[in-house]
N, C-alpha and C positions, 0 to 999 in steps of 0.2 A: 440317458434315462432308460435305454430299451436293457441296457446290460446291469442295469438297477436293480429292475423291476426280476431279469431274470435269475436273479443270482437266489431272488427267493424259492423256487422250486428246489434249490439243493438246499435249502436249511432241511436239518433232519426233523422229524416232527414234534421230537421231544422235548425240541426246544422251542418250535411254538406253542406246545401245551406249557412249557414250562413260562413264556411269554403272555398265555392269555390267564395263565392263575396270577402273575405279577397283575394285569389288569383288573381281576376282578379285585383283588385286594385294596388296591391302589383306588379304584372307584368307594368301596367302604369307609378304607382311611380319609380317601379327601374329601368326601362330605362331612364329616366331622372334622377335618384340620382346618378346611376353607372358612368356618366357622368361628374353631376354637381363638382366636387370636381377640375376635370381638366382642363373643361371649364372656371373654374371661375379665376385658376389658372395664366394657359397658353393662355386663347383668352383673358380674361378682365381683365389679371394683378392682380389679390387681391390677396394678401398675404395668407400665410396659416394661420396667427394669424386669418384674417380674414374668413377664412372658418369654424376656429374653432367656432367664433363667431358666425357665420349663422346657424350652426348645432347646435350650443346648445341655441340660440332663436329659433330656429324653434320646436324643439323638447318640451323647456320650455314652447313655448304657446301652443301647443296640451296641454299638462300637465296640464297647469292652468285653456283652456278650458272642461278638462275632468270632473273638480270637480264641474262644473255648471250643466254640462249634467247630469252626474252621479244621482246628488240630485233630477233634474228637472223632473228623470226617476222613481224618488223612488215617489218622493210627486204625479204626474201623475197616478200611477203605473202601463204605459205604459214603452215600450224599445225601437220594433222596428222602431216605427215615424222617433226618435230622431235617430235611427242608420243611417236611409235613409236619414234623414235632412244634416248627414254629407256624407254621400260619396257621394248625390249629390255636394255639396259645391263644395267637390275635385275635383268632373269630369268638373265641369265648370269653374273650373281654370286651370287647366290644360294647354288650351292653352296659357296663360299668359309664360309659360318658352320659347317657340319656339320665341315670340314677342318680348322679354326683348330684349333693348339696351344696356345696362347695369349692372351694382353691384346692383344696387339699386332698379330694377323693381323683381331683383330674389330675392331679400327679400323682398317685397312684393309678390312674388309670393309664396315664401316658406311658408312665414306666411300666408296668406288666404291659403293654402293648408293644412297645420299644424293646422288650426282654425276648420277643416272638420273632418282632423284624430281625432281633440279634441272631437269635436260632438261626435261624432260615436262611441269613445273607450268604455269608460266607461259602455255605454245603451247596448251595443255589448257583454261585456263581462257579464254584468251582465245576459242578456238575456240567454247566455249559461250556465252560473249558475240556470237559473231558467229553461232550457228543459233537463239539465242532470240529469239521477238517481244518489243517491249519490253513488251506488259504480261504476258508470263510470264517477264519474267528472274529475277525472284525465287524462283520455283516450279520453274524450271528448274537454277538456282545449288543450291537446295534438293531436288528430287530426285536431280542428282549425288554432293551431299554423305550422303544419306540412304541410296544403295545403296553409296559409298566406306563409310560406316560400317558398314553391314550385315557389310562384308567382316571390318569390324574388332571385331565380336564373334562371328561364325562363325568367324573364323583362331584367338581363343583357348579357343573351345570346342573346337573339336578337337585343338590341345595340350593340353589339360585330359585326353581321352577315348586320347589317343596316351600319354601321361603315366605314363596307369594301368596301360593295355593293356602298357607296356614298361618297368613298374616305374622310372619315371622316368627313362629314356634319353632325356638330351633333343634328342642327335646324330640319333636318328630320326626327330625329331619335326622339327628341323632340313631332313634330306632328303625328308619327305612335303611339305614347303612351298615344294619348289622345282616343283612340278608344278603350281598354280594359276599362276605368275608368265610360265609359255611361254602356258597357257590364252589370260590376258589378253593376251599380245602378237599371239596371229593374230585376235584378237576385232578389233584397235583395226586390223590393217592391211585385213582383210575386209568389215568391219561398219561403221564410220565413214568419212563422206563427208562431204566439207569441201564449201562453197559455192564459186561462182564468186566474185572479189572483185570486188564495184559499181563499176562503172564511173567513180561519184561521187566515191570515194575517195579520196583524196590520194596521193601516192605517197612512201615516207618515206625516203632514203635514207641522212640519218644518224639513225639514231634514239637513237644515246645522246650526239649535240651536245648544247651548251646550248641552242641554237633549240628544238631540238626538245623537249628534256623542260621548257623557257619553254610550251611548248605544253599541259603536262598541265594548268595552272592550279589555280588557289588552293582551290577543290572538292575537287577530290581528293587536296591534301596535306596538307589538314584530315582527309580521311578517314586521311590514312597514318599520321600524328602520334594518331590517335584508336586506331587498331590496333595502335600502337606502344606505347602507355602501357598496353593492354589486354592483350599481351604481357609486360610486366615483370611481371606477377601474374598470369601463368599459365604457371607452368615443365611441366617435361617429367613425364606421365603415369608414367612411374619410377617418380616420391615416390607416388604412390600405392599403385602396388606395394611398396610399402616396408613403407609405414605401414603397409596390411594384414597384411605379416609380423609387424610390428610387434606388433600389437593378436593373436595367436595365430594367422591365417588357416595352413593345411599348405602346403607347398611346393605339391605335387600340384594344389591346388585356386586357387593361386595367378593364373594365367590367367583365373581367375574373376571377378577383380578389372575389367579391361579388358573381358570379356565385358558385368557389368552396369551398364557407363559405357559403352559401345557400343548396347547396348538401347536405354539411354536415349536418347541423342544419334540414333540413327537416327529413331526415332520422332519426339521432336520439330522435327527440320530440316525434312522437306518442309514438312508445316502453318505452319512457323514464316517460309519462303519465303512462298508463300500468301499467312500473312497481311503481312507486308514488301509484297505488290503491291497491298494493299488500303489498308492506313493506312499511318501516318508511320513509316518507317526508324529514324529513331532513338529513337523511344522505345519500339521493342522492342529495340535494342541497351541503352540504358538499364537493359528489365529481365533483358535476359541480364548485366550487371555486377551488379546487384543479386543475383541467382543464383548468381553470383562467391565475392561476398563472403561468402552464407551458406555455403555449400560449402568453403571455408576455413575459418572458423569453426569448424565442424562436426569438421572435421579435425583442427584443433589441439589440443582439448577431448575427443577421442575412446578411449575406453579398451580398447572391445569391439568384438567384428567386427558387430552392428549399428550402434553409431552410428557406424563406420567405413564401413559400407555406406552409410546414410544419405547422408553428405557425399560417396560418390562416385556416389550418381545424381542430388545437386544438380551435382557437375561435370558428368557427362553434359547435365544438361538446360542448363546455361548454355552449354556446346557447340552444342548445337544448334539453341541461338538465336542464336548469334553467327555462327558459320563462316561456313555460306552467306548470310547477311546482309552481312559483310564483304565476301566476291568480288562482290555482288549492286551495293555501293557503288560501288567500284572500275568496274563496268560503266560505272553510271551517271552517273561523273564524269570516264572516260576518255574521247577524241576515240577512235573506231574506229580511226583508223588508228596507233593505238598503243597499243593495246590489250595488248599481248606486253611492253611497253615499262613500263607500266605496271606489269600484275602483277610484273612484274618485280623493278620500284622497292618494289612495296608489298611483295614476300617478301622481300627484301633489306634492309628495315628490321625488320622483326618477325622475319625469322633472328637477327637479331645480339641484338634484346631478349630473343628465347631464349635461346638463347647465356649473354646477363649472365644472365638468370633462373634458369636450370638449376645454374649453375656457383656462383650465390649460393646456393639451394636445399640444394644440397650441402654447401656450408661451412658452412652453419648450422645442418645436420642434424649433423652430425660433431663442432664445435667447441659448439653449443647445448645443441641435440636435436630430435627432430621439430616438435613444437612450434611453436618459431620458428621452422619453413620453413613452415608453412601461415599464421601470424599475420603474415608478412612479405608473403606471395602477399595476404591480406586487405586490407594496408594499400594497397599499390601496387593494387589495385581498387577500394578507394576516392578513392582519388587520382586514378585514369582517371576514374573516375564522376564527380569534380567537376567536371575539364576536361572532360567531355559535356556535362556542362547548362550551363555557363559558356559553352560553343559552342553550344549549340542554343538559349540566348536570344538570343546575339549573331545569330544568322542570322535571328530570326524580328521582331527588332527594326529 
């Protein structure tokens, strides 16, 4: 623990400014997302086929916007602009969800919202790649990811606490969340400082030719095809909220659900970076799928709001061995100077596995029952889990 704790005084600082603007954001977004699933359910009627829908267009356009950004950051070879271009976006849509009359203005809001997360991913991550030493990118990737979560169980505690306070008006709870989202934008344009680009570096001018993505090589489209099948068995955090309704949890208390799968994930990502800079990568990805699997499991089987609970601080905790392990990959296997290009590639494929995931999630929650959306997320984790170790003999061979 003591060599944990101290690895944080060498993170550079720009990447915990860049860590506490992911938190303020993440506090904004998930008091409106802890919400949106029931809102959209229970006040304006959509179906949950339909919510499966919104959640995997919403998340597929960040994804598709990531691979523009990403490029735009490597050919520039600037980051932070583009980082700021997007969480501004977010903060000034923001107040579009409190407005919406209906289904159709929240996917429009979701997506201009989702168009910002897109901005910003790629140029974000890359930029951490580019202020971490390489034996703290791990710990670095991981404290990012660890204060982004923080945000995302503090944004549904306070819809939970706004909820009550206003007899469940969730339009309030709506507009108290667009004040964290400006917070994080003067954070990331005051507080964050980009490097000069080395001199070394390559200069990239098409970065989405074939040349150039011939360049990312066979490393890291191993990693992308590994986070891609890691993806189809893990749909949108939604079905959690569901289920929990499901199993008896109250409306009101419902946010509660994201809050103690946020706990958890926050908690274990730093240490879980950490340990990624110490041993072997993948065989703590390995037992983040293993964590996968039980946490599906758990869920399908689930009757009561504890073993409901249960399975969703197994998903937390496979979150937070995974997340930042995967950006941490992607570092490692990117050339620098396409780094934007990269992330890019890599959220552009695991958008669209969400996407499938979410959107099958849903139909098999509708036409099934819950059930079959967690026992289907379980199978597709063991099926990634086999392509891992089928790939990490062949590498060690």
């Amino acid at each position: 623990m003591a060599a944990i704790a101290s690895r944080l005084k060498e993170i550079p600082a720009s990447i915990w400014a860049l860590g506490f603007v992911s938190m303020l954001m993440d506090i904004s977004s998930e008091m409106i997302h802890a919400l949106l699933p029931i809102y959209l359910v229970t006040v304006l009627g959509a179906s949950t086929l339909t919510v499966g829908v919104i959640e995997g267009i919403a998340e597929a356009t960040a994804a598709i916007t990531k691979i523009f950004s990403g490029a735009l950051s490597d050919w520039l070879g600037r980051r932070k602009e583009l980082a700021a271009l997007g969480y501004g976006l977010a903060a000034l849509t923001k107040p579009i969800f409190p407005l919406a009359p209906d289904v159709g203005w929240l996917v429009v809001a979701r997506f201009i919202d989702r168009v910002g997360k897109g901005i910003r991913g790629a140029p974000r991550d890359a930029l951490v790649a580019d202020l971490a030493p390489p034996e703290l990118r791990g710990a670095s990737f991981g404290l990012r990811q660890s204060l982004d979560t923080v945000g995302a169980f503090v944004g549904p505690a306070i819809a939970i606490a706004l909820m009550w306070l206003t007899a469940d008006r969730f339009t309030t709870v709506f507009w108290v969340a667009v004040l964290p989202a400006f917070l994080a934008l003067g954070l990331i344009l005051f507080a964050v400082h980009e490097p000069k680009r080395p001199a070394d570096v390559r200069v990239v001018k098409s970065p989405l030719s074939r040349a150039e993505i011939a360049r990312l090589g066979p490393a890291f489209w191993r990693v992308v095809a590994i986070a891609t099948a890691f993806t189809l068995a893990r749909f949108s955090e939604a079905f959690l909220i569901l289920k929990a309704q499901a199993v008896g949890l109250p409306i009101a208390l419902v946010p509660g659900v994201l809050v103690l799968m946020n706990v958890v994930y926050a908690l274990a990502a730093y240490p879980a970076g950490v340990l990624s800079d110490r041993f072997d990568r993948e065989t703590i990805l390995i037992a983040g799928l293993g964590l996968l699997i039980l946490a599906d499991g758990v869920l399908a089987f689930s009757s009561t709001i504890a073993t409901a609970a249960l399975g969703i601080v197994l998903w937390g905790l496979h979150m937070g061995v995974t997340q930042g392990l995967l950006a941490t990959l992607v570092a490692d296997t990117a050339p620098p100077e396409l780094r934007g290009t990269a992330y890019g590639m890599f959220n552009l494929t695991t958008g669209i596995a969400l996407l499938a995931a979410s959107v099958l999630a849903g139909g098999l929650w509708e036409g099934v029952g819950p059930q079959a959306t967690f026992l289907a997320g379980a199978f597709f984790a063991i099926v990634a889990l086999a392509g891992l170790l089928v790939a990490a003999r062949a590498t060690k061979s």
